[in-house]
C-alpha positions, 0 to 999 in steps of 0.5 A: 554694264551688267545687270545688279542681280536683286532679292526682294526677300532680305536676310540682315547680318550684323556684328554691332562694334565689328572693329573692336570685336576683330581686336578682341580676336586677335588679342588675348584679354581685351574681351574681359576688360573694359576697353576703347579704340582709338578714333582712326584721324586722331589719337585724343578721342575715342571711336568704339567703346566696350559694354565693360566700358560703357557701364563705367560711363566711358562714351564714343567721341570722348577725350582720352584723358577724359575717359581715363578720368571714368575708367582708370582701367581703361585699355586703349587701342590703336585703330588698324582700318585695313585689317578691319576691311580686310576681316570685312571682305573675308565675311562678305566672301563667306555669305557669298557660298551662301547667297550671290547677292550680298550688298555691303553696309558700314563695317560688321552689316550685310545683307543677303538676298535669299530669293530662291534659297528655299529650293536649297536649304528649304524654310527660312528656319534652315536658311537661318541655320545656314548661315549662322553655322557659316558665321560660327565658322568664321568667328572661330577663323578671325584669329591670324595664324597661331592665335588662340581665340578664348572667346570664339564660343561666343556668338557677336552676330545678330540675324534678321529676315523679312521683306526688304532690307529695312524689316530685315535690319529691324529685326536683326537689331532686335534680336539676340546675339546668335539668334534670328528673328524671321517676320513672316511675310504678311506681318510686316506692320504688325512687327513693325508697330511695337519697335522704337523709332531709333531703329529709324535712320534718324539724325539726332535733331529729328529723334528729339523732335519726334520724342518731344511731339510723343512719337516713341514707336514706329506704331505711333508714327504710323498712326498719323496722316502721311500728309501731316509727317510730310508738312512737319518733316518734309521729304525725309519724314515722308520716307520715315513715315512709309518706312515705319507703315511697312510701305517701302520694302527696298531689295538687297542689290547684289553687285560683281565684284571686280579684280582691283588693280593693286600698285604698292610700294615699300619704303626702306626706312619709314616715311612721314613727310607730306611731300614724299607721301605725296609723291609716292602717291603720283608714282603708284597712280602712273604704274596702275594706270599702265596695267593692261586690265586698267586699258579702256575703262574709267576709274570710278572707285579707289583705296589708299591704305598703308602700314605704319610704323609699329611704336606709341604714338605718345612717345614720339612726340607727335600730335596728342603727346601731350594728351596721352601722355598719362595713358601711355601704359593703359595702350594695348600693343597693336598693329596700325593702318591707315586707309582712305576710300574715295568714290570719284564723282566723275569716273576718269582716267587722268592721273591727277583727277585721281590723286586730288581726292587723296592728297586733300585727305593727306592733307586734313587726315594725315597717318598717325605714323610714318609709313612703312608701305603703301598701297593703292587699289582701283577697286571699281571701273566705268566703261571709256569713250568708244575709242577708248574701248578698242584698245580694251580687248585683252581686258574685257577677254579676261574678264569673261574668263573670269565669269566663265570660272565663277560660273563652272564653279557655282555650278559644281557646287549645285550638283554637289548639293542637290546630287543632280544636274540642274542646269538646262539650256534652252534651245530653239526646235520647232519656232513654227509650231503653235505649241510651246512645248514643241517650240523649245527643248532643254538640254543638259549645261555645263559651263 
């Protein structure tokens, strides 16, 4: 397998509540008013709160009627996970014109590795411009077709740059919407020591306890002895104090994103019974199994997504009936999703290792609705057994055709911006002469 492309010089992209803010795009007035998403395994709590809602006392993890109760303007929205991830995919696409290393976090966070940049868009300044007039262009673009965005004007995006991911992230949570904050390299202590240990990856329990022994920056948790975080804490506090003094600087990974293998199947009337989901799910495993692409290689990553029935869920009787019953009139019109990514332990190719992790979340984490399609999607791959490989010809041809695509493409894209050829091979002339120069010779390259 490949290399993962780094960049030890990191640029964070963060969309605080990216959920709820692809909601406001595609429906009009959510922005002015207070509302709530619905959390995706249940109808009765609530996942992301507006600020309008927040001011009002509304919290994440909520009962309905309890926010209800605090807000009785409150807007309800039925949570749609694969439009989310879809929006998501489209904003990694884009850093991708920008940089070939993008590492993905939670839903609205990246990272873009921007090692080598400066020779295209020259400081970190006009990197920063870059990328921001690409985000300005996507946030106009989040609404579907037709739609009219009333609020694409205003910036949801924060930038961060800096040495490693964590000072990146820093910064980017520090910074205002639209703007970027650049930590020169060199001063990465010195930014550091004014912020808030919240920006820390803390569970609640360590928060409290750093707060309650007067530790409240990341100064004063790097002003004490390493030995004695690490007594107190133990291994994480070790890395909570060497992330706080600056002494980690964890690079951007990129990784190649590889062509899944789609099954999908539309049911006639919608479907929400246990068995018949269960058994669609065999079907669609069998029929991507057998995709040639598939042929040689382990599956190692996998998503079940489908598309539910458009209706209330309060009126059909299901589960939170009778809980949101009160708050029927205050649900916002919307589609709805359900989606289940799995990552297998241990990479296979047999049909019910594959479909054990699914029906467990069928079974804990059913749709809200009956489903109307279902889709599922081999999304990451590991190489077979050596016998296995041998039949893998015909996908691993198409896989460098592919590269061979990717590669001619971003090299007409470098001649468009630098109105040159750039692109050298290096070939062997001389490999006796004692002079490297007279050992090798570049030759223009097109791929």
């Amino acid at each position: 397998m490949s290399r993962r492309p780094t960049s030890s010089l990191a640029a964070c992209v963060w969309i605080p509540l990216f959920p709820l803010r692809c909601e406001e795009a595609r429906q009009h007035g959510l922005a002015g008013s207070p509302t709530a998403l619905l959390a995706p395994d249940t109808t009765r709590k609530l996942w992301q709160v507006s600020p309008l809602a927040r001011h009002a006392g509304v919290k994440p993890g909520m009962t309905v009627s309890q926010a209800i109760g605090l807000c009785h303007t409150l807007r309800l929205i039925e949570p749609d996970p694969v439009h989310y991830d879809e929006r998501f995919a489209r904003l990694l696409a884009a850093l991708n014109e920008i940089s070939p290393v993008i590492e993905s976090g939670e839903l609205g966070l990246a990272y873009v590795g921007i090692d080598g940049l400066e020779g295209i868009y020259g400081s970190p300044g006009k990197i920063a411009e870059a990328i921001k007039g690409m985000l300005e262009g996507w946030n106009v673009g989040m609404s579907e077709a037709g739609d009219t965005v009333q609020h694409s004007n205003i910036p949801t995006f924060r930038l961060g740059f800096g040495l490693g991911k964590f000072i990146a992230w820093v910064a980017a949570s520090r910074s205002k919407p639209g703007e970027a904050i650049v930590v020169p390299l060199g001063e990465e202590q010195k930014f550091l020591a004014s912020q808030p240990v919240s920006v820390l990856p803390l569970d609640p329990d360590t928060h409290r306890r750093l707060r309650q022994l007067g530790i409240r920056s990341l100064g004063a948790l790097a002003a004490l002895p390493e030995a004695a975080v690490t007594a107190q804490f133990g291994a994480l506090g070790k890395r909570l104090w060497r992330l706080a003094a600056g002494r980690i600087a964890e690079p951007v990974e990129g990784c190649v994103a590889p062509e899944p293998i789609v099954a999908a199947l539309t049911f006639f009337t919608p479907v929400g019974e246990r068995e018949l989901l269960v058994h669609s799910l065999d079907q669609l495993i069998a029929r991507a199994l057998k995709h040639p692409r598939r042929i040689g290689w382990r599956v190692h990553a996998l998503r079940l997504r489908a598309d539910l029935e458009s209706g209330d869920v309060g009126r059909d009787g299901g589960r939170g009936a009778a809980c949101c019953a009160p708050t029927i009139e205050n649900r916002a019109p919307t589609n709805r999703s359900w989606l289940a990514n799995v990552l297998l332990k241990d990479p296979t190719a047999d049909g019910d290792r594959i479909a054990a992790p699914l029906r467990t979340r069928l079974e804990q984490s059913p749709p809200t609705g009956a489903v109307e399609r279902l889709v599922l999607e081999f999304t990451a791959f590991t190489p077979g057994t050596t016998e296995l490989q041998l039949f893998a010809r015909d996908a691993q041809a198409a896989a460098r055709a592919g590269q061979q695509r990717a590669l001619q493409s971003a090299a007409r894209e470098i001649r468009m911006r630098v109105q040159r050829a750039c692109l050298y091979h290096i070939i062997e002339v001389q490999p006796w002469s004692r002079l490297p120069e007279r050992r090798y010779a570049l030759i223009d390259y097109e791929p």
